[in-house]
N, C-alpha and C positions, 0 to 999 in steps of 0.2 A: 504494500500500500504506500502510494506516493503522495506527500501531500505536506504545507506548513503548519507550524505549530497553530494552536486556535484557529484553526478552517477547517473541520468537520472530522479529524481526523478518528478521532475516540469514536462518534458516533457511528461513521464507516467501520472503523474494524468489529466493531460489538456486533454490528450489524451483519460482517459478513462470519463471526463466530458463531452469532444464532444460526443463523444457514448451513453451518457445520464443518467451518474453519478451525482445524486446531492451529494453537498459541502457546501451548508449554505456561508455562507458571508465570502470568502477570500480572500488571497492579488492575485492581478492582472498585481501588478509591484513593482518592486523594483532594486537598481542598479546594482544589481549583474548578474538581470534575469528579460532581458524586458517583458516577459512576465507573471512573478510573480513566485513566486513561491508553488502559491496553496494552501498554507496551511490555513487553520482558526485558528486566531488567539488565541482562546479560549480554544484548544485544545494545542496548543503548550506552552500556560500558566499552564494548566495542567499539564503536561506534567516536564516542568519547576520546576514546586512547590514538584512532586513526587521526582525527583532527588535531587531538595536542600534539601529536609527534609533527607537525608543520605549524605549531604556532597559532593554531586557530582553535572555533568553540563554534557550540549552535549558534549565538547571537555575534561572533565574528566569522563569518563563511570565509572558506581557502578563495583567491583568486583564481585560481586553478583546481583542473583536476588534482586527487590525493592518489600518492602511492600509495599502496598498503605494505608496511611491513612483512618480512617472512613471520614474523610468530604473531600476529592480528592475522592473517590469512590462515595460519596454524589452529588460533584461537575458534573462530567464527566455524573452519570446517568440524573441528572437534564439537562443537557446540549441536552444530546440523546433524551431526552424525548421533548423536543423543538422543534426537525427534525422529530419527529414522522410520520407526513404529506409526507416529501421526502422521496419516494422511487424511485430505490435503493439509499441509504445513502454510504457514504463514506468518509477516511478522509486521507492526509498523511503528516506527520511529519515523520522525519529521528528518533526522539528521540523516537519514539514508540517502535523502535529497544528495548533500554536501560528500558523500562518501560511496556513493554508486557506484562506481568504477572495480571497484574490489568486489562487489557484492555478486556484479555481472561475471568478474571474472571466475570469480569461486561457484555462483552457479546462472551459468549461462543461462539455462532454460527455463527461467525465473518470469511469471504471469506480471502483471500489474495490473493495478487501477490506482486512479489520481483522481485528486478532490483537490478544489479552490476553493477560497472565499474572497469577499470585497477588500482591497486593501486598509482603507481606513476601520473595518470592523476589524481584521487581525490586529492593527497598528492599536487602535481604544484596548481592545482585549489585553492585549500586551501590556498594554501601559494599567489598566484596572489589577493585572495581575501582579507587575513589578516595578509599576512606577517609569516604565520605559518609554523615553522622549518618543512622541509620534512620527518623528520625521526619522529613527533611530528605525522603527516597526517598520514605517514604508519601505525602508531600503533594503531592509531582511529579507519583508514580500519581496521584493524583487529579486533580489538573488535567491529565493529557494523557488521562487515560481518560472525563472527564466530555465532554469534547470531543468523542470516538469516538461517545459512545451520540447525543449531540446531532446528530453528522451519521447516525449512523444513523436517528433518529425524524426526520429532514427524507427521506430519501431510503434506503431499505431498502438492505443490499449484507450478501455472507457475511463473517461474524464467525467465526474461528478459537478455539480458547482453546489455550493452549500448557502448559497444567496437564495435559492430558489426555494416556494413558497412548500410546507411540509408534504401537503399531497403530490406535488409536482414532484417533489425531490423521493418518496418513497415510491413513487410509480417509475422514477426512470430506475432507481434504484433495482428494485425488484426485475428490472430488464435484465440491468449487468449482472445478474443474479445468475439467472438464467442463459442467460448465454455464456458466463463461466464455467458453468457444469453443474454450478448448485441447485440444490431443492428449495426454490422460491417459495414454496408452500410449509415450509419450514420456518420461514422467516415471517414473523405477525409483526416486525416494525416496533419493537417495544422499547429499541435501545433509542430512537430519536424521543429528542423531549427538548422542547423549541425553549425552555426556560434555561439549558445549558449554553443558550445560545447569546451569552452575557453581552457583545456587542451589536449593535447593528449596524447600516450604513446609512441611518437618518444624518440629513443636515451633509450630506457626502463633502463638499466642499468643493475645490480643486485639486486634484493629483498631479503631481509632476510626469509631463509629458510620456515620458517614456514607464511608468508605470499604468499609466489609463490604456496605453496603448497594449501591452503585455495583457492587463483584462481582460479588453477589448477580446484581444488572441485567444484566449484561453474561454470566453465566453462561447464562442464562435465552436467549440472543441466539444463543449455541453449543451448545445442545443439541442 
């Protein structure tokens, strides 16, 4: 699952767990997101350890692609090789964005789907959550979301947008369901709950050019 911090992420992977995604041992709560935010821990350590070794963090993204160390590539297969048993597997962190490169190469035949949201609702969110300057947020969105379209124009995969109104967004939802191979009728929709959705994009304002326009792109991708 591909997607930025605070843009639907939590609510997508619960969503594709009801449908009957295994995830190995993740968080289920936390205070941000009563209902957790999905991730396994082990993997966002990864994840972690491939950024710092070039100096960078989720809220500093690399200029560049990241190498991945021999023993983070050592790490991560050892980890997969543990979930061997769960099928289908899956995993999502926001920072997979920033650190793709490794992920592909250790498992090529890797599925996706990707989720957005409005900039300034990630950018509010961020900052209700850490106090983070909004013009700090907008430029994050841009770098985790420029990454999104880039893996999408290398290799096609369904794109969510998390702006869109709850029935809309569970009806296209329930598509990409189905056309991944899940049991849509499995899935009753319980993990969205629009009160998670602590920003919105009232009062939108102006976005810096080259951010509305990246939207724009990625809107066009979830119609």
């Amino acid at each position: 699952m591909l997607g930025m911090h605070r843009s639907g992420t939590s609510c997508l992977t619960g969503s594709l767990e009801e449908a009957g995604l295994h995830m190995g041992d993740i968080h289920t709560w936390n205070p941000h997101n009563l209902k957790g935010n999905r991730e396994n821990q082990k993997i966002v350590d990864i994840n972690d350890r491939v950024l710092a070794s070039v100096g960078a963090a989720w809220d500093n993204p690399p200029n560049t692609d990241v190498s991945w160390r021999a023993s983070d590539l050592d790490a991560a297969s050892e980890l997969f090789a543990s979930y061997a048993g769960q099928s289908p597997f899956g995993f999502k962190d926001p920072r997979t964005l920033l650190t793709l490169p490794g992920w592909k190469q250790l498992l090529p035949h890797m599925r996706y789907i990707g989720i957005f949201r409005h900039p300034l609702a990630v950018a509010r969110s961020l900052s209700n959550r850490s106090g983070m300057p909004l013009e700090h947020g907008l430029e994050l969105w841009y770098q985790y979301n420029r990454r999104l379209l880039r893996q999408y124009r290398e290799s096609p995969f369904p794109v969510l947008c998390f702006d869109d109104e709850q029935e809309i967004f569970q009806q296209k939802l329930r598509t990409v369901l189905s056309e991944m191979g899940f049991d849509a009728s499995a899935w009753q929709g319980e993990f969205f709950d629009e009160n998670l959705r602590s920003a919105h994009k009232e009062s939108e304002g102006t976005l810096p050019w080259k951010i509305h326009r990246l939207y724009r792109k990625l809107q066009r991708l979830a119609a």
